[in-house]
C-alpha positions as CSV (number, residue, x, y, z in Angstrom):
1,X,132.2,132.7,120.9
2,X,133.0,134.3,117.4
3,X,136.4,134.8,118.4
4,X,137.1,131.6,120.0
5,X,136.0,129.7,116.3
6,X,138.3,131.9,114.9
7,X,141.3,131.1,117.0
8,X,140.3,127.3,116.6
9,X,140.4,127.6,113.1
10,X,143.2,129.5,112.8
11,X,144.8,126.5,115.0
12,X,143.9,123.8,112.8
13,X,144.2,125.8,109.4
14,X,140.7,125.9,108.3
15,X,138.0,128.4,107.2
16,X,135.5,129.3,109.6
17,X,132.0,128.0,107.6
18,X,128.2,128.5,108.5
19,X,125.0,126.1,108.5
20,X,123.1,125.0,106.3
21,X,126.1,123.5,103.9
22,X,126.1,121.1,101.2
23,X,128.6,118.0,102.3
24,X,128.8,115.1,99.3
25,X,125.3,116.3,97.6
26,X,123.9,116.3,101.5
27,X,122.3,119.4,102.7
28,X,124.1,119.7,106.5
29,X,122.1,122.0,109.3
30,X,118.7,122.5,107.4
31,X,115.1,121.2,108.0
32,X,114.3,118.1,106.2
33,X,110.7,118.1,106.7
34,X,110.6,121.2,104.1
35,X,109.3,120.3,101.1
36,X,111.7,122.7,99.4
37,X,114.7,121.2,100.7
38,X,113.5,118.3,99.1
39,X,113.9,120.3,95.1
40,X,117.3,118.6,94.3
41,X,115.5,115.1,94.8
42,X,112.5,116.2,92.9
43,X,113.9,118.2,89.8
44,X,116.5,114.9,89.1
45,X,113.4,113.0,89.4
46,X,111.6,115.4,86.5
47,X,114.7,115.2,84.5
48,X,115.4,111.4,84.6
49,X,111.5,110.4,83.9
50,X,111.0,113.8,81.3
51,X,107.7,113.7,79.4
52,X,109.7,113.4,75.9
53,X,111.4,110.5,77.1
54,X,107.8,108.8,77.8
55,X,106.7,109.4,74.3
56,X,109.3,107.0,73.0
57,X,109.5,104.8,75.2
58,X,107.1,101.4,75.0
59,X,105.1,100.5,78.5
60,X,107.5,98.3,79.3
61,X,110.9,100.6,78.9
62,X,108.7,103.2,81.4
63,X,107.9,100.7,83.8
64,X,111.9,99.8,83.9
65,X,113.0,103.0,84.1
66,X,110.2,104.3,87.0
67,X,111.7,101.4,88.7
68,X,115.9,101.5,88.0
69,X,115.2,105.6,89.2
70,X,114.4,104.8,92.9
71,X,117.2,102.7,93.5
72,X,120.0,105.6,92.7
73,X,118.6,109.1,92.6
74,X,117.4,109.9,95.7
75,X,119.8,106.9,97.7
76,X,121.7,109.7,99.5
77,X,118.9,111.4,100.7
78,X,116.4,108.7,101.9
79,X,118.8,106.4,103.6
80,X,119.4,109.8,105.8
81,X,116.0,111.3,106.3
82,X,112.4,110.5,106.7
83,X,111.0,112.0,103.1
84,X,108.3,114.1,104.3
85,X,104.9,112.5,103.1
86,X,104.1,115.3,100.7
87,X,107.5,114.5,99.0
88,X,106.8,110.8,98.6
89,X,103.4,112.4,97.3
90,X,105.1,114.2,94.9
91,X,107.7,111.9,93.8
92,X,105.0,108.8,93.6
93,X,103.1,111.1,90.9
94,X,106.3,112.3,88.9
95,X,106.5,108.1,88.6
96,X,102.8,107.8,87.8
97,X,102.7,110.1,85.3
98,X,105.9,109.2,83.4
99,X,104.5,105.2,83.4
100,X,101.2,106.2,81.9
101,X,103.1,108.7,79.4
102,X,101.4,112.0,80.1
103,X,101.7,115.2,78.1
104,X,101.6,118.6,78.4
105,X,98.4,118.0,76.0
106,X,96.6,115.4,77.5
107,X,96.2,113.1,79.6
108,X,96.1,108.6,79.0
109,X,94.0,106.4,80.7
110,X,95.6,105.0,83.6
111,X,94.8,101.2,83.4
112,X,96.1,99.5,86.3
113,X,95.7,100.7,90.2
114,X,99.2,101.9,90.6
115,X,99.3,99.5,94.3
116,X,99.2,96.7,92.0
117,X,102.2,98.6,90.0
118,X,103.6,99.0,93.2
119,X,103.2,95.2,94.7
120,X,105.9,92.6,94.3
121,X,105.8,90.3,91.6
122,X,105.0,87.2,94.0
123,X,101.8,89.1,94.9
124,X,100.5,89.3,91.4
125,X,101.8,92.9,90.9
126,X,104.8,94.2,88.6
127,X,107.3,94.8,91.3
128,X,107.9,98.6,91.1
129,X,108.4,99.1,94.5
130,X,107.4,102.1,96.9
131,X,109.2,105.0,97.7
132,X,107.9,105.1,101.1
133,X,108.8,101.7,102.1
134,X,112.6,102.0,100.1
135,X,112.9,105.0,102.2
136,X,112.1,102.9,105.8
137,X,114.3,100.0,104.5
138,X,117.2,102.4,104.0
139,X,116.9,104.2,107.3
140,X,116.7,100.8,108.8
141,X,120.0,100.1,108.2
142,X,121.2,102.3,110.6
143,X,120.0,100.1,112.9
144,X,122.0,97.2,112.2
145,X,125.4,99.3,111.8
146,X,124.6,100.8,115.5
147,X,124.2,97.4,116.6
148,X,127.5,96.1,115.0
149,X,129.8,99.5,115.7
150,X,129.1,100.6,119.1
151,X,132.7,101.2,119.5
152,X,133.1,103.6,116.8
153,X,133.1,107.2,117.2
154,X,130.3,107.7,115.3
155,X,128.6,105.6,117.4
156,X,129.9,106.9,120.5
157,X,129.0,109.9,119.7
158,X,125.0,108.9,119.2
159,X,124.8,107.1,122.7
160,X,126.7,110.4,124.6
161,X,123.9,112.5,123.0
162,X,121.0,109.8,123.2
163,X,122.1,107.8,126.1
164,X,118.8,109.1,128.3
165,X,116.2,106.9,126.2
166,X,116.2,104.3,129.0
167,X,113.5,106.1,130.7
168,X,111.2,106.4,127.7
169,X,108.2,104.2,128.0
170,X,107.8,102.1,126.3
171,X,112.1,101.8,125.7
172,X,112.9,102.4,122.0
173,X,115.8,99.7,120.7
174,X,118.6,101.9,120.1
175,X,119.9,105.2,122.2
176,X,116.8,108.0,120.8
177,X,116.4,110.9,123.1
178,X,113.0,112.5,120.8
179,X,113.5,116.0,121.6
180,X,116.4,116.3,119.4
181,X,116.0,116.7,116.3
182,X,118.5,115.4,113.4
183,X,119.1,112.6,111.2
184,X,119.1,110.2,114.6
185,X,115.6,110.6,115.2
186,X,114.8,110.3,111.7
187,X,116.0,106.8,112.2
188,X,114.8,106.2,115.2
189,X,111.3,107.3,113.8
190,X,111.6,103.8,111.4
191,X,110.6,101.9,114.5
192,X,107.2,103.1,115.0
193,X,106.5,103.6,111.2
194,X,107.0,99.6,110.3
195,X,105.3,98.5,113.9
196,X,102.4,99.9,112.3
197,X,102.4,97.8,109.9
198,X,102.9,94.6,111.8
199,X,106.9,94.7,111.4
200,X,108.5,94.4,115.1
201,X,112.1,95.5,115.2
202,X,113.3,93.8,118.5
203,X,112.4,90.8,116.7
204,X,113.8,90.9,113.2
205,X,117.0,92.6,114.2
206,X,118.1,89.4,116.4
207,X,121.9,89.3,117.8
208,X,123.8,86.1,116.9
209,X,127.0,85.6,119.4
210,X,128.8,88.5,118.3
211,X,126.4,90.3,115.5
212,X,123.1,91.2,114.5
213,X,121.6,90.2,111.6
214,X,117.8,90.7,110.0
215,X,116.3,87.2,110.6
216,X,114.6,87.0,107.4
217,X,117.3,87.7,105.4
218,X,120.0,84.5,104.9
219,X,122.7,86.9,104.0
220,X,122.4,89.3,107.6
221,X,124.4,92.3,107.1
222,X,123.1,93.2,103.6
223,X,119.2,94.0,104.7
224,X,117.9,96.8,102.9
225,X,116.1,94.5,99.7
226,X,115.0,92.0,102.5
227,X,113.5,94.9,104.4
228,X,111.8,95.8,101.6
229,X,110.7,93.0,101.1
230,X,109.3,92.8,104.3
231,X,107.9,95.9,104.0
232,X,105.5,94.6,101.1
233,X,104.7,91.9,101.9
234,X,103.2,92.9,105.9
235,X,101.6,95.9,103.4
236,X,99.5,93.7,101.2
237,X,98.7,90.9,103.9
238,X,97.4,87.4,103.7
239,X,94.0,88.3,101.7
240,X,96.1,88.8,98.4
241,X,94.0,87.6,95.7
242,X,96.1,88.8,92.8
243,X,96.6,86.3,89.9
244,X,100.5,86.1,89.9
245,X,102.0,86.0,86.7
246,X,104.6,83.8,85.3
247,X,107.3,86.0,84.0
248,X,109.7,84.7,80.9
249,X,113.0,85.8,80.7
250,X,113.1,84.3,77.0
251,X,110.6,87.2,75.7
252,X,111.1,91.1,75.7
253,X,109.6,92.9,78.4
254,X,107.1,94.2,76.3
255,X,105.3,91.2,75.8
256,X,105.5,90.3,79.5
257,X,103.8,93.4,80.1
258,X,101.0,93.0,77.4
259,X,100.3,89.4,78.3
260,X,100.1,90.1,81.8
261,X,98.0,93.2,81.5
262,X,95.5,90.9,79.2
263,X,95.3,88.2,81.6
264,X,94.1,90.9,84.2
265,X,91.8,92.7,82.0
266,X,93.5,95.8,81.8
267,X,94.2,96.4,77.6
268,X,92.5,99.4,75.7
269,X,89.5,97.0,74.8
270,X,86.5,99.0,72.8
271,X,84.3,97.5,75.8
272,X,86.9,99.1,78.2
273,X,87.0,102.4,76.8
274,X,83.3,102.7,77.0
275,X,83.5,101.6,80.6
276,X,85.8,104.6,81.3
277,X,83.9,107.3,79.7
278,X,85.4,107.0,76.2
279,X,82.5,108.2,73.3
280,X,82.7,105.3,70.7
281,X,79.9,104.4,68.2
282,X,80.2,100.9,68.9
283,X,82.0,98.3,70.9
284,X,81.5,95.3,68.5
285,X,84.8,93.1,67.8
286,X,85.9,95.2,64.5
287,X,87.2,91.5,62.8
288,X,83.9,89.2,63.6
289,X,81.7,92.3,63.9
290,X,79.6,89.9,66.5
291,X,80.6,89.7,69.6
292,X,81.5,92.9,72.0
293,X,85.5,93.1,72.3
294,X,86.5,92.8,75.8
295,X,90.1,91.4,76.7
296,X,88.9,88.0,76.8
297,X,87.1,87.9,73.0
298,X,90.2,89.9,71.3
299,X,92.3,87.2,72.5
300,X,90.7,84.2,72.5
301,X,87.4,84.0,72.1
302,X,86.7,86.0,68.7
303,X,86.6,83.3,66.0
304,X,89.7,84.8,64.0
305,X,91.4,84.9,67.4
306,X,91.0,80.7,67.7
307,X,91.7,80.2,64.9
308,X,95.1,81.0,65.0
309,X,95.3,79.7,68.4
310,X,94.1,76.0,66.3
311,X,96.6,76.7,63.9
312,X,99.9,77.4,66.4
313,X,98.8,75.1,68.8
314,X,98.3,72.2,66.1
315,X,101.8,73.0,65.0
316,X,103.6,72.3,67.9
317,X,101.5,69.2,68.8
318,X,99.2,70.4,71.3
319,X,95.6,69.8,71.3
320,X,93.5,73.6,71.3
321,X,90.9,73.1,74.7
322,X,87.3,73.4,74.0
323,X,86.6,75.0,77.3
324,X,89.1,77.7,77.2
325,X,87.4,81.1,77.9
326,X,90.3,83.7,78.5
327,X,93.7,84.2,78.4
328,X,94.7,83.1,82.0
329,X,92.8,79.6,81.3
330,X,94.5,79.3,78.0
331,X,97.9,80.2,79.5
332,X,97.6,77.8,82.5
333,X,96.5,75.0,80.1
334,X,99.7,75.5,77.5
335,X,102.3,76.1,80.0
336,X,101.0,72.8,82.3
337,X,101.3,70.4,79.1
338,X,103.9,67.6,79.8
339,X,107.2,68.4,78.2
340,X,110.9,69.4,79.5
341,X,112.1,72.7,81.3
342,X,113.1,73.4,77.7
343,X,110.4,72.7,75.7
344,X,107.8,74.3,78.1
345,X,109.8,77.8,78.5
346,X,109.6,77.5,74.3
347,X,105.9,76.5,74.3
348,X,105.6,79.3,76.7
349,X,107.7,82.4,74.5
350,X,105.3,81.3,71.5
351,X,102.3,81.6,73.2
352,X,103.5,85.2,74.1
353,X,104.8,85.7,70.2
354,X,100.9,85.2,69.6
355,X,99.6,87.2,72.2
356,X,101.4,90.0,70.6
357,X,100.9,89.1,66.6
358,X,96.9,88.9,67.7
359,X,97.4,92.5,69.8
360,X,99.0,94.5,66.7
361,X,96.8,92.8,64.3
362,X,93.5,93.7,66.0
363,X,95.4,97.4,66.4
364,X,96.0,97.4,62.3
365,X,92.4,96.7,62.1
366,X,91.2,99.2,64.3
367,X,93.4,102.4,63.8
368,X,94.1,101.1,59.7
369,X,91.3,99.5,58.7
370,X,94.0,96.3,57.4
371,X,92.6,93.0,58.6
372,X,95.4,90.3,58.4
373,X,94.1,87.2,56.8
374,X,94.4,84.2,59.5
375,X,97.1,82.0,57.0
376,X,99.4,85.1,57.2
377,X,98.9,85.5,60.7
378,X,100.1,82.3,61.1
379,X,102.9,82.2,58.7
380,X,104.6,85.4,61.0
381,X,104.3,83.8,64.2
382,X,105.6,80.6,62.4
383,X,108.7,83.5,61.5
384,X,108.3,85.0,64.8
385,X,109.2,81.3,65.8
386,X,112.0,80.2,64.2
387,X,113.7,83.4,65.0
388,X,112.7,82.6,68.4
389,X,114.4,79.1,68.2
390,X,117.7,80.7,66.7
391,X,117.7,83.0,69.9
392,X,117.0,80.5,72.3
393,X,119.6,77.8,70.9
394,X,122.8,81.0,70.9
395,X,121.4,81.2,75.0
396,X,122.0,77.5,76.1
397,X,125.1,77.3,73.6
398,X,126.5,80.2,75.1
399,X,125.1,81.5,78.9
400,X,123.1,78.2,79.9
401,X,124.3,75.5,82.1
402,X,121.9,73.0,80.2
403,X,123.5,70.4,77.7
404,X,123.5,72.1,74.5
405,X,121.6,70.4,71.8
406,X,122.4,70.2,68.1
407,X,121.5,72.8,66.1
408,X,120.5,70.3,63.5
409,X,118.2,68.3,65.9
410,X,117.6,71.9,67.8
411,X,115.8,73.5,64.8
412,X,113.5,70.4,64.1
């Protein structure tokens, strides 16, 4: 056999090689369901999402860069082979711990379930994404380019090799003999994996005269963010109770991210710390020195808080609510005032500007014992504003399709 590879390659004018080799990055003729064989993926994972690059970066710029990793890292290996679950383990906690900015010295408390990290926005959750279900969506491809190049060699080469699957019971949807292992089977495994949960391939992957296309995706051939899609959405099910948040394109992430995470209850409150084992002498509000600081009294109901809620909310003609309890009433009460797509997503950015001003204020009080008087509270938002205005007017004069206003009557 030796001898005949040799005369082969002599033929053709090639080296004779061995398996396992490395083709584009791609480990060729080893077995993927080693966890070791998964190191690349894992020590680029480690490198991107370092613990010194969590230290200084905000909430927000972790929560981006947890998410932007997924999508090019580890492409060329999950849209080939089934990640072995103790690798999705693995990389799921690299992820974890980079978001919640752990150190070699210690470890932060972990505020939010990292499912709800993981949900889609529409389900109330921030949209992160899963490494599992990316890794499904990916293989899944494969099923649509089978479908549309039969007549490739690629292709041909698959049914020659798979072509006894019509006797399995029940019949998989593409050629899948399972005693071979590879990268087909792999693929073929997909099937199974999203039927559990509730995602039937014969039916999304519907022919259409002469292609195949995902149904629930309007654009067909370009599937994988639909299947992902998919993927989350039969994951989390219909008894999502999840309060979904309005995201603002006008305001930094980081205040997306703070006012969301204080809607849900989930900021380092004195009452929340105690509730999660934290030793603190107290949890009384440290600016009213009354009432106990939960989420809901450092943001609206402490009497400092209101009052600079009165103050803004007076200024730009809208009436403070005397039933307001928490943020997400407060919120939903300021962005349904009556007003145009304009106005409201400006309403909207201020009442974020405040969420924040109220946030580092009630920090300078706690960590520097500096209490911010509430008429210079007020005067910075009123700054925070303007500067807001200025940013807002450059958009729609510059990027928007909206009629541009003048900056005269603009800044009025």
């Amino acid at each position: 056999m030796d001898s005949e590879v040799t005369r082969f390659s002599r033929l053709v004018k090639c080296e004779v090689g061995s398996l396992p080799f490395t083709h584009l990055g791609i480990p060729i003729g080893v077995n993927m369901k080693r966890a070791k064989v998964w190191k690349p993926v894992m020590d680029r994972f480690l490198a991107k999402l370092s613990k010194w690059k969590a230290r200084y970066l905000s909430f927000a710029g972790r929560m981006t860069l947890a998410k932007s990793v997924l999508g090019s890292l580890p492409s060329y290996f999950l849209s080939l082979f089934a990640a072995p679950k103790c690798v999705i383990n693995k990389l799921e906690k690299i992820r974890r711990e980079f978001i919640w900015g752990k150190s070699n010295s210690r470890h932060k408390l972990r505020w939010i379930r990292w499912e709800l990290l993981m949900k889609s926005k529409k389900a109330g959750g921030m949209g992160i994404g899963g490494i599992q279900g990316s890794n499904h969506a990916m293989l899944s491809k494969w099923w649509w380019r089978f479908k549309e190049n039969t007549n490739q060699l690629w292709a041909e080469v698959v049914i020659a090799i798979h072509k006894g699957n019509v006797t399995s019971n029940p019949p998989t949807f593409i050629p899948l003999k399972k005693t071979i292992p590879g990268v087909w089977k792999d693929v073929g495994s997909v099937e199974v994996a999203l039927s559990k949960i509730g995602i039937n391939i014969k039916e999304s992957l519907v022919a259409e005269r002469d292609s195949w296309r995902w149904q629930s995706d309007p654009n067909g051939s370009l599937f994988v963010k639909q299947v992902c899609s998919d993927i989350e959405k039969a994951a989390e099910g219909d008894g999502n109770d999840s309060y979904v948040f309005g995201w603002n394109n006008w305001a930094p992430p980081k205040v997306n991210f703070l006012l969301w995470r204080a809607i849900i209850g989930k900021v380092a409150s004195k009452v929340g710390l105690i509730h999660r084992g934290v030793p603190l002498s107290d949890s009384t509000c440290p600016r009213c020195g009354i009432y106990g600081e939960d989420p809901d009294h450092i943001f609206v109901n402490c009497l400092w808080a209101q009052s600079i809620w009165r103050n803004v909310l007076t200024w730009i003609r809208i009436s403070f609510p005397v039933d307001i309890i928490n943020p997400k009433n407060l919120i939903s009460f300021i962005t349904a005032c009556p007003g145009g797509k304009v106005w409201k997503l400006l309403v909207y950015t201020i009442a974020m500007g405040t969420v924040l001003r109220i946030w580092n204020a009630r920090n300078e009080k706690v960590f520097d014992d500096h209490f911010i008087p509430i008429n210079i509270m007020v005067e910075k938002i009123k700054e925070d504003v303007e500067k807001i205005k200025e940013d807002v007017f450059l958009r729609i004069s510059n990027r928007s399709n909206l009629k541009s206003p003048s900056w005269e009557k603009w800044k009025t």
